[in-house]
C-alpha positions in Angstrom: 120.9 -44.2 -139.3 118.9 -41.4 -139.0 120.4 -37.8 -140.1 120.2 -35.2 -137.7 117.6 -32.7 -139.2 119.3 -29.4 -140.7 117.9 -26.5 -139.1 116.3 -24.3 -141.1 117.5 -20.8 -141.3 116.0 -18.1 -139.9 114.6 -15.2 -142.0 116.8 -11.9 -141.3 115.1 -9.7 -138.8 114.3 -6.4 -140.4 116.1 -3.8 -140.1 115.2 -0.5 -137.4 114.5 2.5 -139.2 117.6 4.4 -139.9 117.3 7.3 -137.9 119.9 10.2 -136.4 119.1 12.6 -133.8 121.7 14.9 -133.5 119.0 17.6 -131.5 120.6 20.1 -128.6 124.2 20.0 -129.7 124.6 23.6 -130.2 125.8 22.4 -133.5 126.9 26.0 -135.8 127.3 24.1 -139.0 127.3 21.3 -140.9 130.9 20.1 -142.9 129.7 19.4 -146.7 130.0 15.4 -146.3 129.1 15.0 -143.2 125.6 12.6 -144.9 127.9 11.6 -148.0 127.6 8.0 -146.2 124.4 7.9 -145.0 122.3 7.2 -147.9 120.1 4.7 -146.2 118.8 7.5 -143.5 115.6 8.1 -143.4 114.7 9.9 -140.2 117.1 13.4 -139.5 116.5 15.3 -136.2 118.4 19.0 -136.2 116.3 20.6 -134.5 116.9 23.2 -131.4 121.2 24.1 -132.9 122.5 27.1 -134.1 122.7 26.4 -137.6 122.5 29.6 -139.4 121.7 28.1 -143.0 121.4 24.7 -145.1 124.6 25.3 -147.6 123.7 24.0 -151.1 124.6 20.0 -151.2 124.9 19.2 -147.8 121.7 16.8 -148.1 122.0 15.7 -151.3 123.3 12.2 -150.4 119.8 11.7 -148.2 117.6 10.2 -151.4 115.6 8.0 -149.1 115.6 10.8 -146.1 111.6 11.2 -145.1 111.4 13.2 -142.1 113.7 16.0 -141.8 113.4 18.4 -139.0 115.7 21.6 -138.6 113.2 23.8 -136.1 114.7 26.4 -133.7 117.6 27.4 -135.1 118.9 30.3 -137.0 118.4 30.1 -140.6 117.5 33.0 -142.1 117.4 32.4 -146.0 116.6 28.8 -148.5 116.6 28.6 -151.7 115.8 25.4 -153.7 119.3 23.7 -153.7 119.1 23.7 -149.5 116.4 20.5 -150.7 118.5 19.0 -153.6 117.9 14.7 -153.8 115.1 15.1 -151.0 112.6 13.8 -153.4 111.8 11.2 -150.8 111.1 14.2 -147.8 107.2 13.8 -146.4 107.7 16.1 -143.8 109.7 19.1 -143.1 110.1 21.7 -140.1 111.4 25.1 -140.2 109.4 26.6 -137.5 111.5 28.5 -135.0 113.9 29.7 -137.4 114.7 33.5 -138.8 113.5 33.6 -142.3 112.0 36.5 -143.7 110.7 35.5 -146.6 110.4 32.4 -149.2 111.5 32.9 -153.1 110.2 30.9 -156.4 110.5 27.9 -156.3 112.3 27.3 -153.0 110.6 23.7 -152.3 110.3 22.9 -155.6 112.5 19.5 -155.1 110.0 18.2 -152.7 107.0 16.6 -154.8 106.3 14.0 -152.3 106.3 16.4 -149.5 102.7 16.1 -147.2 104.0 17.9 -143.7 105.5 21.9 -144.1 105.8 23.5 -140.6 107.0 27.1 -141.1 105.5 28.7 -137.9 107.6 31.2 -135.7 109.8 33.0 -138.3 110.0 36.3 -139.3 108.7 35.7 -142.6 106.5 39.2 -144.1 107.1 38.6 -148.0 105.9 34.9 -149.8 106.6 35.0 -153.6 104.8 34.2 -156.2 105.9 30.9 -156.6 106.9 30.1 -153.5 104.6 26.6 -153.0 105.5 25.9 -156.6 106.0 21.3 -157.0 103.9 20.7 -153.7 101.5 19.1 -155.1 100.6 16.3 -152.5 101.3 19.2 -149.7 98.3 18.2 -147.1 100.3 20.8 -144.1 101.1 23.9 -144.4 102.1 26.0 -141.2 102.5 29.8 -141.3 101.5 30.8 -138.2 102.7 33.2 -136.2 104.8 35.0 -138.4 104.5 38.7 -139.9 102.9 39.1 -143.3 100.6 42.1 -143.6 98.9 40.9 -146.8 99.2 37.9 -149.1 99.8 39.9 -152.2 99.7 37.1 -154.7 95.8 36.2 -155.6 97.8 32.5 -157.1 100.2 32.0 -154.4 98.0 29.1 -153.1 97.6 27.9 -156.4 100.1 24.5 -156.3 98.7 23.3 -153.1 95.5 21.4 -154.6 96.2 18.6 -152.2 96.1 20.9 -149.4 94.1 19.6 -146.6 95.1 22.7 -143.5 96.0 25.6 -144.0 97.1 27.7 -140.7 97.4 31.8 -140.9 97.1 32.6 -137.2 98.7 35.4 -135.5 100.1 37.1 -138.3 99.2 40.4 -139.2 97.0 40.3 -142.2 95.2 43.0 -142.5 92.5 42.4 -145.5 92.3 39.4 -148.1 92.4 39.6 -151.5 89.1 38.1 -153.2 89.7 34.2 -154.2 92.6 34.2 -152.3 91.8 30.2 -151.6 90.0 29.1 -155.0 92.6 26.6 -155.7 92.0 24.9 -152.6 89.3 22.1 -153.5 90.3 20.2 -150.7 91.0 22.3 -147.8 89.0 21.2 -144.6 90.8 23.5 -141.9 91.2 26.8 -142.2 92.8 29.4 -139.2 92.8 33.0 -139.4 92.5 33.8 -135.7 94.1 36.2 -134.5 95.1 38.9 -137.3 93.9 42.5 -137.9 91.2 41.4 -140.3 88.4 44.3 -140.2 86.6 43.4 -143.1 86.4 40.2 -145.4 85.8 40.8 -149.3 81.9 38.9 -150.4 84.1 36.2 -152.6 87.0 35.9 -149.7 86.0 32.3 -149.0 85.8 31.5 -152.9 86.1 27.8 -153.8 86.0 26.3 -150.4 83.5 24.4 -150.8 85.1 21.3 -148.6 85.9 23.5 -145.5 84.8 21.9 -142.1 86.5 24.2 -139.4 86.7 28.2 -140.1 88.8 29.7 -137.5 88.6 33.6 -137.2 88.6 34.5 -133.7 90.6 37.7 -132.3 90.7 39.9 -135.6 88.2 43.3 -135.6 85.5 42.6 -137.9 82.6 44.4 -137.3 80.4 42.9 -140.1 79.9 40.1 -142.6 79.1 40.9 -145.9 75.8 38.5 -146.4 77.6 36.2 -149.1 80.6 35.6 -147.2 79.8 32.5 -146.1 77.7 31.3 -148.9 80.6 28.9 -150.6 81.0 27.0 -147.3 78.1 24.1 -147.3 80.3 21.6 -145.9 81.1 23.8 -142.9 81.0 22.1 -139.4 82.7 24.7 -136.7 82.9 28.4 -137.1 84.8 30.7 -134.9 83.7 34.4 -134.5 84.7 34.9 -131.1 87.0 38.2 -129.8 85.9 40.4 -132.8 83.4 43.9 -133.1 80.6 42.3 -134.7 77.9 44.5 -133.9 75.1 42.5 -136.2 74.8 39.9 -138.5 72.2 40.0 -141.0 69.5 37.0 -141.2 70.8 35.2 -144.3 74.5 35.3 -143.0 74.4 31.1 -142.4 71.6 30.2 -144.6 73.6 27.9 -146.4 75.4 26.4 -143.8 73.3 23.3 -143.7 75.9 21.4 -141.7 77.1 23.2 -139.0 77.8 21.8 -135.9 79.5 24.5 -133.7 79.5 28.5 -133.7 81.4 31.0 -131.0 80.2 34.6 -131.5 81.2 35.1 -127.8 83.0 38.3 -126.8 81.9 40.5 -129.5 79.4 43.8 -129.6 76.4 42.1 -130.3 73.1 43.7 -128.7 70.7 41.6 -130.5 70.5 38.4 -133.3 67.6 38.0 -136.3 66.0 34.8 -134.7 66.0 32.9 -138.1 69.8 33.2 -138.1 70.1 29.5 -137.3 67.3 28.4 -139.0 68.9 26.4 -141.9 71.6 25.0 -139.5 69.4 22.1 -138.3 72.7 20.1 -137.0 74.0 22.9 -134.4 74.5 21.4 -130.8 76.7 24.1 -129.7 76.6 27.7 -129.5 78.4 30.3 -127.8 77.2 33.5 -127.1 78.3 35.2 -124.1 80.1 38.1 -123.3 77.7 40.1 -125.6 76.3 43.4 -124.9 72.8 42.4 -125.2 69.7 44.5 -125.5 66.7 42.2 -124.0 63.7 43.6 -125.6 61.4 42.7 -128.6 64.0 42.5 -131.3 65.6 39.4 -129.1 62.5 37.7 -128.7 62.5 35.7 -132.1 66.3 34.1 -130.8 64.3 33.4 -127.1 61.5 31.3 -129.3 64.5 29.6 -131.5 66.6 28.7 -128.6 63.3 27.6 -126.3 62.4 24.9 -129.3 65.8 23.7 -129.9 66.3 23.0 -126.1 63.3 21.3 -125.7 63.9 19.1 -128.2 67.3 18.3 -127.0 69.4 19.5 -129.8 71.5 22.2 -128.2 73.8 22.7 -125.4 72.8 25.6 -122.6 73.1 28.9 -124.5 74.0 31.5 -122.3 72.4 35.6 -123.0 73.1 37.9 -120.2 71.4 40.7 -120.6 73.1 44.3 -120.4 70.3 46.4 -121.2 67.8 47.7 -120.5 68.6 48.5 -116.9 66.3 46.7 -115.4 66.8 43.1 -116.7 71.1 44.0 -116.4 72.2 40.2 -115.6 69.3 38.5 -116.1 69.5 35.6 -118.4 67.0 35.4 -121.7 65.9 32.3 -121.1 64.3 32.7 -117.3 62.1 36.1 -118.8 59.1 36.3 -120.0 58.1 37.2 -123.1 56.1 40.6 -121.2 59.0 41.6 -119.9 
């Protein structure tokens, strides 16, 4: 006789991903045990509630908890024991929320933390130590909140993993020098948008690794010549909606790499025509809404953009001209070099 065959058994099927989404309940708070048993989550969605804090405990059960989002609601204060036994977090989101400002220490629990979204508060004051244990922090968002100045030269200083860093629409008025020297790593930097009128020579410090330097819509109406002198890896820069009136010859003469520069919208009536010279990678530039002045000082930028065109390596450059009267409209590249 021939024994049936035993089927073999199957391997277990893996398990889904424990996740909750408890997002649009109007939920108002959040009972002290409510994750006692749910240490196996690892995906928590709280976003868009009313919560108006994160009592002390209320998390600690979540050791394995990865994503944790509590956007759009109304917290107004953390401290560090909001994060107790979220060593496993990777990304967070407060954005949306009503803090005003961020103490020592306050993430300090979170060393495997990459993600930080903090956009849309209120926050004006950021201590010392208020990135302190973020090590491995690649995200940070602080966008469009209300800081004036970011007093602490060292408050960066944690984030050496830090790969973007987002300041837009804020409204920082100056820099202080080195601000970012801790920041070996940082490839995306945003300051658009601010009330920046003048940048300090050693602003940019120690960035050595930037790509993208966003400062469009602050009122800077110069550059000091070094500013930019750190940023040889530099691929897109961002000038557009200030008062830049003129930029002296040396200003990108170390920007070897770049790829992509907006100087549109400013006060610009002329440009040195070596300006670009040691950016031998630039495909695009941007330069209207300029007040230019098409005489002799402009006709060294006509040569430069006439031999990069014909050799196919930039985009069409638009100059208008504004003055003098008689060219008003005309575009620099259809005139002649008597005119």
């Amino acid at each position: 006789l021939v024994s049936p065959a035993r089927s073999r058994p199957r391997p277990p099927c893996p398990r889904p991903v424990p996740r909750l989404d408890l997002q649009y309940n109007r939920i108002r708070s959040l009972h002290p045990k409510a994750f006692e048993r749910l240490e196996r989550l690892e995906e928590l969605y709280l976003g868009n509630n009313l919560l108006p804090a994160l009592a002390p405990g209320t998390l600690s059960a979540l050791a394995k908890l990865r994503i944790l989002y509590v956007n759009a609601n109304e917290i107004g204060r953390l401290s560090a024991a909001s994060f107790s036994g979220l060593g496993s977090l990777v990304k967070l989101r407060l954005d949306g929320n009503e803090l005003g400002s961020l103490g020592d220490s306050t993430f300090s629990g979170l060393p495997n933390l990459l993600y930080l979204h903090l956009e849309s508060n209120r926050i004006r004051w950021l201590s010392r130590g208020a990135f302190t244990g973020l090590a491995k922090l690649r995200f940070l968002d602080l966008s469009g909140n209300q800081q004036s100045s970011l007093r602490h030269p060292d408050i960066f200083g944690p984030l050496r993993s830090l790969h973007t860093l987002l300041l837009a629409s804020n409204s920082l008025r100056q820099l202080t020098g080195g601000l970012f020297q801790h920041l070996p790593n940082l490839a995306k930097l945003s300051l658009s948008d601010n009330r920046l009128s003048h940048l300090a020579p050693d602003a940019f410090r120690g960035l050595g690794s930037l790509k993208e330097l966003r400062l469009e819509g602050n009122l800077l109406s110069h550059l000091p010549v070094t500013l930019l002198e750190p940023l040889d890896s530099l691929e897109a820069l961002d000038l557009s909606r200030n008062a830049l009136t003129a930029l002296h010859p040396a200003a990108f003469s170390r920007l070897g790499r770049l790829r992509e520069v907006s100087l549109r919208d400013n006060a610009l009536a002329t440009l040195p025509g070596e300006l670009f010279a040691s950016s031998l990678a630039l495909y695009r530039l941007e330069l209207e809404g300029n007040a230019w002045s098409c005489d002799c000082r402009l006709r060294g930028l006509k040569r430069w953009l006439a031999a990069w065109h014909s050799q196919g390596r930039l985009l069409t450059v638009f100059v208008q001209c504004r003055l003098p009267p008689a060219l008003a409209g005309k575009y620099l590249d259809y005139l002649q070099d008597a005119q």
